[in-house]
C-alpha positions in Angstrom: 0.0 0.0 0.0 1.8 3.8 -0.9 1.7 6.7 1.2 -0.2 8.2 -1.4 -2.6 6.3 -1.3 -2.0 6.7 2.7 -2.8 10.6 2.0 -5.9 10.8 -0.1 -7.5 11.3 2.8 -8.6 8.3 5.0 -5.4 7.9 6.5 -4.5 11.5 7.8 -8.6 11.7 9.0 -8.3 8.7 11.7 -4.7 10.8 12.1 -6.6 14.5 12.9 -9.9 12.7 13.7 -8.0 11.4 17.1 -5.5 14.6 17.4 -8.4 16.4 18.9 -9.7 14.0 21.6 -6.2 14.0 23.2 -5.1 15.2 27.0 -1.8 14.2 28.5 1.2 14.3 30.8 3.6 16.9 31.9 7.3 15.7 32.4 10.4 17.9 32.6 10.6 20.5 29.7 7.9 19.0 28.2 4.6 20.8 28.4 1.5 19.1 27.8 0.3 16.1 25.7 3.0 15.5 22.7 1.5 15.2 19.5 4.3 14.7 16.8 5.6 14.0 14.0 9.0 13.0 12.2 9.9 15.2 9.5 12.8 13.2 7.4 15.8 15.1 5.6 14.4 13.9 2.5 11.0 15.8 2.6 12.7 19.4 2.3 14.8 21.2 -0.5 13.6 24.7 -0.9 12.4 27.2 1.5 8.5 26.5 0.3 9.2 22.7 0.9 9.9 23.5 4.3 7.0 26.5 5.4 4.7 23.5 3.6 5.8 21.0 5.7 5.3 23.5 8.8 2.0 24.7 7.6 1.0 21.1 6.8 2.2 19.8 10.3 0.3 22.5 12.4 -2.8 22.3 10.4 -3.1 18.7 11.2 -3.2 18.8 14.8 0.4 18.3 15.5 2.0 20.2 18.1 5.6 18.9 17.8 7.6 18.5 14.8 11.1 16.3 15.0 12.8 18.2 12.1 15.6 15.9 10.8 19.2 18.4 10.3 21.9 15.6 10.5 21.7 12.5 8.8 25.0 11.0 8.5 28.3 13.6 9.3 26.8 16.6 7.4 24.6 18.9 8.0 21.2 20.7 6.8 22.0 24.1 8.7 24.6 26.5 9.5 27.4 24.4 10.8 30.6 25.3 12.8 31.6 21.8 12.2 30.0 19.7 9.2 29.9 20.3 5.7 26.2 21.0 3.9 24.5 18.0 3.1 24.9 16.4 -0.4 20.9 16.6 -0.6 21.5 20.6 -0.3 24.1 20.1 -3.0 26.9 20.0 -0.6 26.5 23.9 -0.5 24.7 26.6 1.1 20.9 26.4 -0.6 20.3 29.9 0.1 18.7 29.4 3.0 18.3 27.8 6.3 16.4 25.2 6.8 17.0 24.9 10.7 16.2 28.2 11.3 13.6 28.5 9.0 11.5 25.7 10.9 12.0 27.5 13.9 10.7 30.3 13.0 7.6 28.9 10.9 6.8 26.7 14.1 6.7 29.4 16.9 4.4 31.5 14.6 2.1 28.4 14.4 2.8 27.7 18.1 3.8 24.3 18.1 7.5 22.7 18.8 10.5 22.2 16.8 12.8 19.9 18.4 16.0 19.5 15.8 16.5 15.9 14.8 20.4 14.2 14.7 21.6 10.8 13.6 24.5 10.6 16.0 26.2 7.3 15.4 26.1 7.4 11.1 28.9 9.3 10.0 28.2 7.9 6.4 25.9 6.5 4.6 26.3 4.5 0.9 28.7 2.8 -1.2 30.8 5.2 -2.4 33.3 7.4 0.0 32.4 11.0 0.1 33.8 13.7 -2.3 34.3 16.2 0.1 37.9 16.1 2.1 35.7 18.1 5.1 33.5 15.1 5.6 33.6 12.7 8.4 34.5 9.6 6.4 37.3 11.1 5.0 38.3 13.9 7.6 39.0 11.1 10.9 39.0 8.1 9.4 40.6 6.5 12.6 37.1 7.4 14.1 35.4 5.0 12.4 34.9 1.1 13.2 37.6 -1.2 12.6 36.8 -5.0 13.0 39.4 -7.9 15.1 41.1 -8.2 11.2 42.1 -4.3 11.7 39.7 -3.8 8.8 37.5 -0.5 8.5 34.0 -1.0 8.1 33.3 -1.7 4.6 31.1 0.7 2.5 27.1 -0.7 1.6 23.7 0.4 0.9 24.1 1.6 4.9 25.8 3.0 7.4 29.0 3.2 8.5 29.3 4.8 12.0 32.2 6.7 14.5 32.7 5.0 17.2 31.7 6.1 20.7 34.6 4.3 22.5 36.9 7.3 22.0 36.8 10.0 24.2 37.3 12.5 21.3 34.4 11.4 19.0 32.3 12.2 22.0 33.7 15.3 22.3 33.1 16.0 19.2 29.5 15.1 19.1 28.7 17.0 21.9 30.5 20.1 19.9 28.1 19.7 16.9 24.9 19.3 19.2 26.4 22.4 21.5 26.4 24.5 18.3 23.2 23.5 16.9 21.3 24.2 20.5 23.6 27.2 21.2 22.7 29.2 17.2 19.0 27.8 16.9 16.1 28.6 18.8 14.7 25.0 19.1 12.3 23.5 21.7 14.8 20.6 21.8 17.7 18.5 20.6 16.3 14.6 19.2 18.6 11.7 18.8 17.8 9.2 16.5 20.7 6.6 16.2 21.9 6.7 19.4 23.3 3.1 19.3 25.6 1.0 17.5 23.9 0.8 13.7 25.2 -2.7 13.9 22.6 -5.0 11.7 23.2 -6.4 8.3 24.3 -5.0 6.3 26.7 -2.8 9.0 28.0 -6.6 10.6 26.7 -9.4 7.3 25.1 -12.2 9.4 27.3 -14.9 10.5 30.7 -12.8 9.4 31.7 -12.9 13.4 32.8 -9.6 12.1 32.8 -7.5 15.6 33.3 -3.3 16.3 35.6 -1.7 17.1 38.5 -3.6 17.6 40.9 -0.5 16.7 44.4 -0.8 19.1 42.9 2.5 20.6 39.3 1.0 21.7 41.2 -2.1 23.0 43.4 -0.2 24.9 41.2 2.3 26.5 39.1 -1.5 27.7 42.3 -2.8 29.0 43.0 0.1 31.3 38.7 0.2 32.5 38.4 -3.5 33.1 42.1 -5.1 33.0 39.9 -7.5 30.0 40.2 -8.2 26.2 37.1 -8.4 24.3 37.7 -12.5 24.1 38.1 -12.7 28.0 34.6 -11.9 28.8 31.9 -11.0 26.0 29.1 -9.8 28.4 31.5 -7.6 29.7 32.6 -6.4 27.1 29.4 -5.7 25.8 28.4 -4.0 28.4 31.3 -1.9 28.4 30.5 -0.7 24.8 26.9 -0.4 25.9 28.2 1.8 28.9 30.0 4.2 26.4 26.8 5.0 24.4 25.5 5.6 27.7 27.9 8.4 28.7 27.5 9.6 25.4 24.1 10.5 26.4 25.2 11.4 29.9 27.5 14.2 27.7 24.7 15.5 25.5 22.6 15.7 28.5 25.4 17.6 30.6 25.8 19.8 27.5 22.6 20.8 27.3 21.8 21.3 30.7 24.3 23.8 30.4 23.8 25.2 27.0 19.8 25.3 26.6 18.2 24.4 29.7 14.9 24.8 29.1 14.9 22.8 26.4 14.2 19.1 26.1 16.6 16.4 25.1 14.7 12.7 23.9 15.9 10.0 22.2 14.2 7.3 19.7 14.7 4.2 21.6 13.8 0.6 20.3 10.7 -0.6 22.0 11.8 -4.3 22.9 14.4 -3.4 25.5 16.8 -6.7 24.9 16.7 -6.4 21.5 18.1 -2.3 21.4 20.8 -4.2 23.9 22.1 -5.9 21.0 22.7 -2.4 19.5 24.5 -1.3 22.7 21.4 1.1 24.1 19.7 1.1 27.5 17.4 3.3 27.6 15.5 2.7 30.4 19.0 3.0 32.2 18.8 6.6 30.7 15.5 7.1 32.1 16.5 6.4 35.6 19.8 8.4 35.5 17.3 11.1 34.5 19.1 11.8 31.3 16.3 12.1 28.6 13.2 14.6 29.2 11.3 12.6 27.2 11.4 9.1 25.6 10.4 7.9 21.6 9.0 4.2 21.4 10.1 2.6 18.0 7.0 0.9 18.6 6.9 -0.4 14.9 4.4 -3.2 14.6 0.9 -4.2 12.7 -0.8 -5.5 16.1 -2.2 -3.2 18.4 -2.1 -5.4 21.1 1.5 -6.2 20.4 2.2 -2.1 20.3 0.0 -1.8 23.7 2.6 -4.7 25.5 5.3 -3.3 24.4 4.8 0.1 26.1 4.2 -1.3 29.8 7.8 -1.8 30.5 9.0 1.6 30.3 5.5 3.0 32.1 7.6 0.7 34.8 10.5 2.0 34.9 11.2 5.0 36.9 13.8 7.7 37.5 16.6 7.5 40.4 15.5 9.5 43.1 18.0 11.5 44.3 17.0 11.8 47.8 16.4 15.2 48.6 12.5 15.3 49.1 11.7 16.7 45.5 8.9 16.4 43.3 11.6 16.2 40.0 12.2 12.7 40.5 9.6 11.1 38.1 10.3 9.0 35.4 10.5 11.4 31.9 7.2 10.9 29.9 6.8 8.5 26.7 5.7 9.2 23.4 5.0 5.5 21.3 5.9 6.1 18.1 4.0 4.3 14.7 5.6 3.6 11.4 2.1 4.8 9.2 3.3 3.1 6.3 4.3 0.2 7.3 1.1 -2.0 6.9 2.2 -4.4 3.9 -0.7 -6.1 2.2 -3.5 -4.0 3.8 -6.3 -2.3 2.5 -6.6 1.3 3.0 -9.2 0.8 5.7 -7.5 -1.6 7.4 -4.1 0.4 8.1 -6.5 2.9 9.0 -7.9 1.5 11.6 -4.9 -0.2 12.5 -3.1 3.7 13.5 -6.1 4.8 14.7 -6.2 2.1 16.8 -2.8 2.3 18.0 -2.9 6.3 18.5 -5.9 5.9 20.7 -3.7 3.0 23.0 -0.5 5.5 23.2 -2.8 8.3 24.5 -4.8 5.9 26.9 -1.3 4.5 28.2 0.8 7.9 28.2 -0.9 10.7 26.8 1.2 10.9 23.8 2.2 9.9 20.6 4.5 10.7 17.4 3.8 9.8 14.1 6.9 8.6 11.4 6.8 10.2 9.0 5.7 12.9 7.3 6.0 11.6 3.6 3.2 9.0 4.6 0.4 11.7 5.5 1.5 14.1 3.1 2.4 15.2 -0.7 7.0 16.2 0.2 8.8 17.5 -3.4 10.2 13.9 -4.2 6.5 12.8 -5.4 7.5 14.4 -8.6 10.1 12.1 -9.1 11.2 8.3 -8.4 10.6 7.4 -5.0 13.3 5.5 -3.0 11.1 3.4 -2.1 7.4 2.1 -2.5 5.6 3.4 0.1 7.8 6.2 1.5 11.3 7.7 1.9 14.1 5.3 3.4 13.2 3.6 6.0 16.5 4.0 7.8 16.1 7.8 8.0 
């Protein structure tokens, strides 16, 4: 079934049609129910793509857009640190998309929270052409398997590696500068986790990141281990280091911009984001996210109502002093609206509906991915990437 099929009209009326009946929680920096919506780097190239998309968004009920401004080591604003993204042409467009969205949000009155992939640093099978990007720039930040191979180039991802001390540093640098220059409601992290699936690690390779001389070393001096010596060790270890990551951004922000919210797009099954080295209900009770995304991507609502009551179970550390700040940050389930292979119309209809009305009965909120799937974004003129919407790994 294709978005566009998705848009003419059914789909975005049981969208809107349950929008209105919706009342919610209030967690740190987050004020009232959350209604949103992810915006993908691939819905905006001009300046009219983007007041659209805004115009679009607030229309429809949606009082929070996740506006995606990083994808894989560049950028889609003005950066101190990351070249323009190839999608922009790899130059300035004219215009600012970042600040743009800011500015057509506030005058609608809803939020614009600016979205980054953290871990991707790039993204295809060919190596960048500009010296100035990531790939090319720190190549010794990148994974590098027990062969001393880098991570080879595919139809995905290839990521830095959070081990170092100095990536992090340099991630929290980007994020500073985007938070310090723009006048977001928020900073969103989408992969915050190792991107290790196939094609990132081929099934059955026993292909394993990072095993740089640098990575191993820093382990050796933390836990006196090799990676060999103890595997659950060391994979908690790695999962520790996206942890402080977070624990980084968070301090940064705190600092930086601290009224506004920092969340994170977490998978839903907790022991199978583990795999990818991400705890986030360890970041909920640290108190490091203000508010939490459920990849809750399934077709069965009662499978998408399950996998929610975990993290209404987990809480926040209280830190002992009496206050009322130690609750656990609020939750906003997230659905994939096109991803209902082999349904009718109707049927993934009610199906979202469906699923909307559980997130708001269960937490008061919701966000919707993606844009592209409700609405009419400048690539409909053109080959699609995919049937049925954008890339899926956006």
């Amino acid at each position: 079934m294709t978005s566009r099929m998705l848009r003419n009209g059914i789909g975005l009326f049981a969208v809107v049609a349950v929008l209105a009946l919706l009342t919610g929680c209030v967690g740190p920096r987050v004020d009232g129910p959350v209604r949103a919506i992810w915006v993908t780097r691939y819905d905006y190239k001009t300046a009219d793509d983007v007041k659209q998309i805004i115009n679009n968004c607030a229309n429809a009920g949606f009082n929070s857009v996740l506006f995606q401004v990083r994808g894989n080591g560049n950028a889609f604003y003005k950066s101190s640190f990351e070249p323009w993204a190839d999608e922009l042409g790899g130059k300035d467009p004219g215009f600012d998309p970042l600040a743009l969205a800011c500015q057509q949000a506030h005058a609608r009155g809803i939020e614009l929270h600016a979205w980054v992939n953290v871990m991707p640093g790039w993204d295809g099978t060919k190596p960048p052409t500009n010296p100035e990007q990531l790939y090319s720039k720190h190549p010794d930040w990148f994974w590098y398997d027990q062969n001393g191979k880098r991570q080879e180039l595919t139809d995905f991802y290839v990521s830095v590696n959070p081990c170092l001390p100095e990536v992090r540093e340099y991630l929290v640098a980007v994020f500073r500068d985007i938070v310090s220059h723009y006048d977001v409601d928020g900073l969103h992290m989408d992969y915050i986790r190792f991107p290790n699936e196939p094609p990132a690690i081929p099934a059955r390779s026993g292909i394993d990141y990072p095993r740089d001389a640098r990575t191993l070393a820093l382990y050796k001096k933390a836990t006196g281990l090799a990676p060999d010596d103890d595997p659950e060790a060391w994979n908690k270890w790695r999962t520790d280091q996206v942890t402080q990551l977070v624990a980084d951004i968070h301090k940064m922000m705190r600092w930086t911009k601290p009224k506004a919210a920092l969340s994170a797009s977490v998978g839903s099954v907790p022991e199978s984001a583990l795999r990818h080295f991400q705890d986030g209900r360890a970041w909920m009770s640290a108190g490091l996210l203000d508010l939490v995304f459920l990849m809750n991507y399934t077709d069965s609502p009662e499978e998408f109502s399950q996998r929610i009551d975990p993290w209404l179970a987990a809480g926040k550390t209280c830190c002992g002093l009496g206050c009322d700040r130690c609750t656990a940050p609020p939750i906003a389930p997230g659905l994939w609206f096109g991803r209902h292979p082999g349904k009718s119309t109707e049927e993934i209809s009610e199906a979202v509906k469906r699923q909307i009305e559980i997130a708001h009965e269960k937490t008061g909120n919701f966000c919707i991915f993606a844009y592209s799937s409700l609405f009419a974004t400048h690539r409909d003129s053109t080959a699609r990437a995919a049937e049925g919407g954008d890339k899926v790994r956006a």
